[in-house]
C-alpha positions in Angstrom: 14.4 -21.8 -10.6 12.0 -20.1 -8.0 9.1 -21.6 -6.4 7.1 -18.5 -9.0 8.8 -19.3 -11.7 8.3 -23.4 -11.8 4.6 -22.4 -10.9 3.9 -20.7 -14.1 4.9 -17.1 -12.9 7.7 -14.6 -14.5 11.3 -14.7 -12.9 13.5 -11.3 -12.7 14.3 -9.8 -16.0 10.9 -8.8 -16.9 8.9 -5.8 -17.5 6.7 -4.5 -14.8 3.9 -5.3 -17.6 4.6 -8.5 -18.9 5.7 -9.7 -14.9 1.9 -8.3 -13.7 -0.2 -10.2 -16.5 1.9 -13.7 -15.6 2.6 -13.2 -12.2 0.4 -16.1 -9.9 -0.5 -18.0 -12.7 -0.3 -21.9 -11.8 1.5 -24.1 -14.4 -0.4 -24.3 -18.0 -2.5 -27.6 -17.9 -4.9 -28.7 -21.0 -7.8 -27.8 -20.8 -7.5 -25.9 -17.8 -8.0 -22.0 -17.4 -5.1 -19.9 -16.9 -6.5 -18.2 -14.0 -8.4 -20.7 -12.0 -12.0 -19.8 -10.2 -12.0 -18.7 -6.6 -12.1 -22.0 -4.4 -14.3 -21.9 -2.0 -14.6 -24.1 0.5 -14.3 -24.7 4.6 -12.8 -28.0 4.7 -11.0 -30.1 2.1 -10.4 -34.1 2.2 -7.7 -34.8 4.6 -7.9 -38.9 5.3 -5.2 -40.2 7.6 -2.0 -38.1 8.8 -2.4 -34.4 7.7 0.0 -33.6 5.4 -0.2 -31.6 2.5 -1.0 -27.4 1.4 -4.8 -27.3 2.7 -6.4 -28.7 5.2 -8.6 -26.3 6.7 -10.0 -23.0 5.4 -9.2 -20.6 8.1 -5.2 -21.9 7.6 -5.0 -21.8 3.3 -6.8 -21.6 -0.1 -5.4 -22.2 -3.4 -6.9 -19.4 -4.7 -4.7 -17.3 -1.6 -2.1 -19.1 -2.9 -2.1 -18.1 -6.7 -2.3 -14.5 -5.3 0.2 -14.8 -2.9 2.7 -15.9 -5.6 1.7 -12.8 -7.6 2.4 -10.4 -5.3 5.6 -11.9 -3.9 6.8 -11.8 -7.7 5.6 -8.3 -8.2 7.5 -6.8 -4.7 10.5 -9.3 -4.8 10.8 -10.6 -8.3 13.4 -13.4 -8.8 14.3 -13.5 -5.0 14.4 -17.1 -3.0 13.2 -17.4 0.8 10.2 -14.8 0.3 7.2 -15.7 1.9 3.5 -13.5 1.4 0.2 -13.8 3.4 -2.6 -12.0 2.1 -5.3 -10.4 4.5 -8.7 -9.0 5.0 -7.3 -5.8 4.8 -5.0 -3.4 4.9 -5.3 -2.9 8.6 -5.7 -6.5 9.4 -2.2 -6.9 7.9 -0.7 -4.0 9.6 -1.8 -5.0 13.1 -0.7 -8.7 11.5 3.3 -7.3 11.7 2.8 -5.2 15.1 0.9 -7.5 17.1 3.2 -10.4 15.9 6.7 -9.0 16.8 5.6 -6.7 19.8 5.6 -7.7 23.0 5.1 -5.6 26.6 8.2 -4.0 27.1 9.6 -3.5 24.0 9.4 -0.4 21.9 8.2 0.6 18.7 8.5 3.5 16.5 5.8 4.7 14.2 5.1 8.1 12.2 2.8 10.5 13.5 1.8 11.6 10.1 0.8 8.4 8.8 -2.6 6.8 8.1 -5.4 8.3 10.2 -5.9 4.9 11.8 -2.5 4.6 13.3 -3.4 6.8 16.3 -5.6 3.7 17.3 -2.9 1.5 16.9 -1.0 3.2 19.2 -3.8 3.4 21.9 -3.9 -0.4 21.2 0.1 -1.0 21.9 -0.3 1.1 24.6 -2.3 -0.7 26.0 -0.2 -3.9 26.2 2.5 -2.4 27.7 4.5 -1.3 24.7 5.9 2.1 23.9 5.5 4.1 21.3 7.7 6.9 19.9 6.5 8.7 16.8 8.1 11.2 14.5 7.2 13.0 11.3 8.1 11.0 7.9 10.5 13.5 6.4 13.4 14.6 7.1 13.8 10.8 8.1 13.0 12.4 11.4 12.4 8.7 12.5 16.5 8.5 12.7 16.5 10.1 16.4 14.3 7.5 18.2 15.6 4.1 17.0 17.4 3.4 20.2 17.0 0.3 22.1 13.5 -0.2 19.6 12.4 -3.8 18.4 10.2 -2.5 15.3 10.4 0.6 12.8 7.1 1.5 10.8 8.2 3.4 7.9 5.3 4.8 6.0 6.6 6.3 2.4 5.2 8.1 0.9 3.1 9.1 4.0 -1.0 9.0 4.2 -2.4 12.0 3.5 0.9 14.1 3.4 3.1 13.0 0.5 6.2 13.1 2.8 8.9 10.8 1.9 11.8 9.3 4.0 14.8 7.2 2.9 14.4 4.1 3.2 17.3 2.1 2.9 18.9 5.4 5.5 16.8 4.3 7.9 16.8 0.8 7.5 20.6 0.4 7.6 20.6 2.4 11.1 17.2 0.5 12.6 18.9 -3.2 11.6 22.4 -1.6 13.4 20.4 -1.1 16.6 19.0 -4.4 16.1 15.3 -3.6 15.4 13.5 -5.0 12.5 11.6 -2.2 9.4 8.3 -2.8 8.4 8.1 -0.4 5.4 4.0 0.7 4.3 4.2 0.1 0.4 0.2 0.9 -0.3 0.7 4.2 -2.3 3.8 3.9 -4.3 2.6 0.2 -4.7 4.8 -2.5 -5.8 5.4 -1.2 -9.4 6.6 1.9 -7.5 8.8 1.0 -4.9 10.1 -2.3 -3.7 11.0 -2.3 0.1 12.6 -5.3 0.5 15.1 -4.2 -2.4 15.8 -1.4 -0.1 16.9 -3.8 3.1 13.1 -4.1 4.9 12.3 -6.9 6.5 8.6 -6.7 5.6 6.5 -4.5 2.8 2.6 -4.3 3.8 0.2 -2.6 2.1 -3.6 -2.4 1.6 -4.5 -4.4 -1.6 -8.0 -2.2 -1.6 -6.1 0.9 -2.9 -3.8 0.8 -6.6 -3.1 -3.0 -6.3 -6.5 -4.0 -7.1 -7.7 -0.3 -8.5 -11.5 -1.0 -9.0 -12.9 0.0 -5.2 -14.3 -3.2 -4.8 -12.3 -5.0 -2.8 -10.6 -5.0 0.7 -7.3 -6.3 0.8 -4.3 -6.5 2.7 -0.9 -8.2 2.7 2.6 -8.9 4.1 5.8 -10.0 2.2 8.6 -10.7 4.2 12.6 -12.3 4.2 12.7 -13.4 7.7 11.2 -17.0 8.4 10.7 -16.8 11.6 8.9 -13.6 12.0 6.6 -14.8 8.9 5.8 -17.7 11.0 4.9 -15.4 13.9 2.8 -13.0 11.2 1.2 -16.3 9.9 0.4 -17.4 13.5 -1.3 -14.0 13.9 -3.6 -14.7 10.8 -4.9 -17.8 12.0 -5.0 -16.8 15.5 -7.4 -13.8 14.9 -9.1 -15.5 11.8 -8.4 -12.0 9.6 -8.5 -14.4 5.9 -9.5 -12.7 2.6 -12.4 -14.1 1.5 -11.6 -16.3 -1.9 -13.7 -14.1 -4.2 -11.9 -11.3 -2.7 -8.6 -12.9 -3.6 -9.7 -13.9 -6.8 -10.8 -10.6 -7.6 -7.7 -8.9 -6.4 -5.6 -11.4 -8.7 -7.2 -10.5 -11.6 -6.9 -6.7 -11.0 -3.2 -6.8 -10.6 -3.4 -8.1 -14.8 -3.7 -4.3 -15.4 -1.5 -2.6 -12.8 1.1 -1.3 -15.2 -1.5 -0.3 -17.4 -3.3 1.3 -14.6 -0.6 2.9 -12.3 1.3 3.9 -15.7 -1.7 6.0 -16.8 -2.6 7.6 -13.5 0.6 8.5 -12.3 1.5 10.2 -15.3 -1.9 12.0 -15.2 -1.1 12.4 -11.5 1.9 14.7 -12.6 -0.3 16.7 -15.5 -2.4 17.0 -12.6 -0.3 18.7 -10.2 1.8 21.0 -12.5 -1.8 22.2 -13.8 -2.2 23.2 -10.4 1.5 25.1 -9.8 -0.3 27.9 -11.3 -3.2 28.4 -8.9 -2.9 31.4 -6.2 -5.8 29.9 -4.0 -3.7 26.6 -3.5 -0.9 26.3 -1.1 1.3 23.2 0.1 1.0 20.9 -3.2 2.5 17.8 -2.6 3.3 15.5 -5.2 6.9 13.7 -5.0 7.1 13.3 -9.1 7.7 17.5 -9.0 10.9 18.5 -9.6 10.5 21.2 -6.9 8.6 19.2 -4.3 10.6 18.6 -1.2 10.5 15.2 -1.5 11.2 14.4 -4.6 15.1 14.0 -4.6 14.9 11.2 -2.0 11.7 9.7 -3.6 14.2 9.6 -7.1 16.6 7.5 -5.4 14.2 5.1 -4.3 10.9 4.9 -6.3 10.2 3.8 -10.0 7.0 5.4 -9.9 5.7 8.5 -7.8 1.7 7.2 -6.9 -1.4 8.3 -8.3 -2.0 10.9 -5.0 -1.8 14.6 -5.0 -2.5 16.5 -1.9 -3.2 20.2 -1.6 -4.8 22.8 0.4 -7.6 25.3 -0.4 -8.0 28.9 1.8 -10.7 27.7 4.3 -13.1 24.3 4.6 -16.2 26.2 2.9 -14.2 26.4 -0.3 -12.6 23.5 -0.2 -16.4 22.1 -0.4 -17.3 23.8 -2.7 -14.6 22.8 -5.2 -15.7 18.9 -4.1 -19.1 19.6 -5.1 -18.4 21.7 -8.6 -16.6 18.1 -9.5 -18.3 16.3 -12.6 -15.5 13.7 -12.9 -14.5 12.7 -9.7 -16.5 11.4 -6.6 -16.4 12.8 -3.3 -15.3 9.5 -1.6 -12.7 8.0 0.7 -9.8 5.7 -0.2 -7.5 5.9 -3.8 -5.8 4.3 -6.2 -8.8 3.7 -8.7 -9.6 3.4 -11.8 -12.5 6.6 -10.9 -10.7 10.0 -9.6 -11.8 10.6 -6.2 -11.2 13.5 -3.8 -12.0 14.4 -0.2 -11.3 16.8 2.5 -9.5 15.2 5.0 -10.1 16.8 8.1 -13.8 15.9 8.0 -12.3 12.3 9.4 -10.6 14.3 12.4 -7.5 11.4 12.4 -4.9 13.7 10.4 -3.2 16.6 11.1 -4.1 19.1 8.5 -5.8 22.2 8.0 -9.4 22.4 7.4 -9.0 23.3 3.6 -6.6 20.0 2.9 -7.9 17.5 -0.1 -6.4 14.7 -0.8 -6.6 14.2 -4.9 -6.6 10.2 -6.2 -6.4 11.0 -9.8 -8.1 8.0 -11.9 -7.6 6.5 -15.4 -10.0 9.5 -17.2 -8.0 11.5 -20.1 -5.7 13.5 -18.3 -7.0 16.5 -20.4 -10.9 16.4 -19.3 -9.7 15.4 -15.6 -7.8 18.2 -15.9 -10.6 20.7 -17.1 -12.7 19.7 -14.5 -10.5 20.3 -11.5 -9.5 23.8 -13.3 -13.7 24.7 -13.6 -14.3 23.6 -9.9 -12.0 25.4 -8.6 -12.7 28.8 -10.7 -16.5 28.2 -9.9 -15.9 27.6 -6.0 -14.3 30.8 -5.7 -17.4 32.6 -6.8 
């Protein structure tokens, strides 16, 4: 039996449903609830020779721990010798993996079309005397620069763009050149794709997007099959002091309760969403990788269960692609996806990604997929006018 499993959680075997609503949950104790309150405290009673889970509150919480065991269960259910940290964030846990297994000298390979902060990671690694190579994430373009690398950074699908690569492709040629993959997992989530099924040796992702679905939390975390370099990434967490607070945790494993429920409903309406707008002459490049006809979408079938809650398109020129923001009723003009609220923003007003002025990136929410619908359809008829 699994460390999960003894502790109350769901083994393999399960649905994605009945494995989210157990998943974390410490063993059934009269009396007791089933999801414990946040803990929250600095310092716990340590007399004589430390031994023992918690000793100091910078180092481990039982409520971490409770949503620690849920995610691990959700990316690698049923799997021994799998070991997750949760993080501040979703950054903190991506510099977490780079700044752990990087040194000066060695070399690392990232996407250039990836989240609009990686550009500042680079500058960063730079900086301490590692290289960087970057390629696009389709096309698994990423193939051509692996040699003599220490880390891959697989992003899939790819922030903003919706570009997919295969994983376990590149994986099998990184790990053959002797370089370990960290694989991005934040928007196909864990119900979507499971990286280390695919041969990575670590799946991050930001908790604040689908994971926890509400907007109110940030979140980040690592799972990973290699001891060592977990010891390294868990060094790197106490080092820099980048913990989630316990409310946040809390929080976050309470969310992930719904995640079927919630990924299953937007990422169909995600699909409505984009064949409603196959139709429109004003929008080019839709990107969605559950469309038949999208580029992407035969490698993205191999690979993923589920095919995210994102859509990405472009409108003719910036003015009208504001326009169609602000003719929205249903969905907020805000930054960040995966909730439960449909948001949409144009991208370039960051100046991080490379796309054209018109691009918006489309996080379609839990609303009826018929009114969410009939609202994009009305905004974009009245911003043409």
């Amino acid at each position: 039996m699994s460390d999960s499993a003894a502790d109350g959680g769901v083994g393999d075997g399960t649905g994605d449903g009945t494995r989210a609503v157990r998943a974390g949950l410490p063993e059934s104790v009269k009396y007791e609830p089933t999801l414990p309150g946040p803990v929250f405290a600095a310092h716990f009673h340590l007399p004589g020779e430390v031994a023992g889970p918690y000793s100091y509150g910078r180092d481990d919480n039982p409520t971490w721990t409770h949503l620690e065991r849920a995610i691990g269960e959700l990316e690698a259910p049923g799997r021994e010798g799998v070991e997750t940290l949760a993080f501040a964030s979703g950054m903190a846990a991506i510099s977490a993996v780079l700044f752990s297994q990087l040194r000066a000298g060695d070399t690392v390979v990232l996407p250039n079309d990836g989240y609009q902060v990686l550009p500042l990671v680079r500058a960063q690694l730079e900086a301490y005397g590692i290289e960087v190579r970057t390629a696009p994430t389709g096309g698994d373009a990423q193939l051509d620069l692996l040699d003599g690398a220490k880390l891959l950074w697989i992003e899939t699908p790819s922030n903003p763009g919706l570009d997919v690569c295969d994983i376990r492709r590149l994986v099998e040629a990184a790990h053959a050149r002797g370089a370990l993959v960290a694989v991005d997992n934040t928007l196909a989530t864990p119900l979507g794709q499971r990286p280390l099924e695919l041969g990575a040796d670590f799946s991050v992702a930001s908790g604040t997007k689908q994971l926890t679905g509400h907007g109110d939390v940030l979140l980040g975390y690592v799972v990973g099959t290699d001891a060592s370099a977990m010891t390294a990434v868990r060094r790197w967490r106490k080092v820099v002091g980048a913990i989630p607070g316990p409310m946040e945790a809390w929080l976050a494993h309470r969310s992930i309760a719904t995640l079927q429920l919630r990924v299953d409903r937007q990422d169909a309406t995600a699909l409505i969403l984009a064949e409603a707008l196959r139709g429109r002459d004003e929008i080019t490049g839709l990107r969605y990788p559950g469309l038949p006809d999208d580029p992407s979408h035969k490698v993205a079938s191999r690979q993923m269960r589920r095919y995210g809650c994102v859509v990405s398109f472009t409108l003719p020129t910036r003015a009208r692609a504001e326009r169609f923001l602000d003719a929205l009723r249903l969905v907020d003009d805000a930054t960040s996806f995966g909730g439960v609220r449909s948001t949409a923003e144009r991208r370039g007003r960051w100046g991080g990604d490379a796309v054209p002025e018109g691009f918006v990136r489309f996080s379609v929410g839990a609303e009826d997929p018929e009114d969410l619908v009939a609202d994009v359809l009305r905004a974009l008829d009245e911003s043409a006018r």
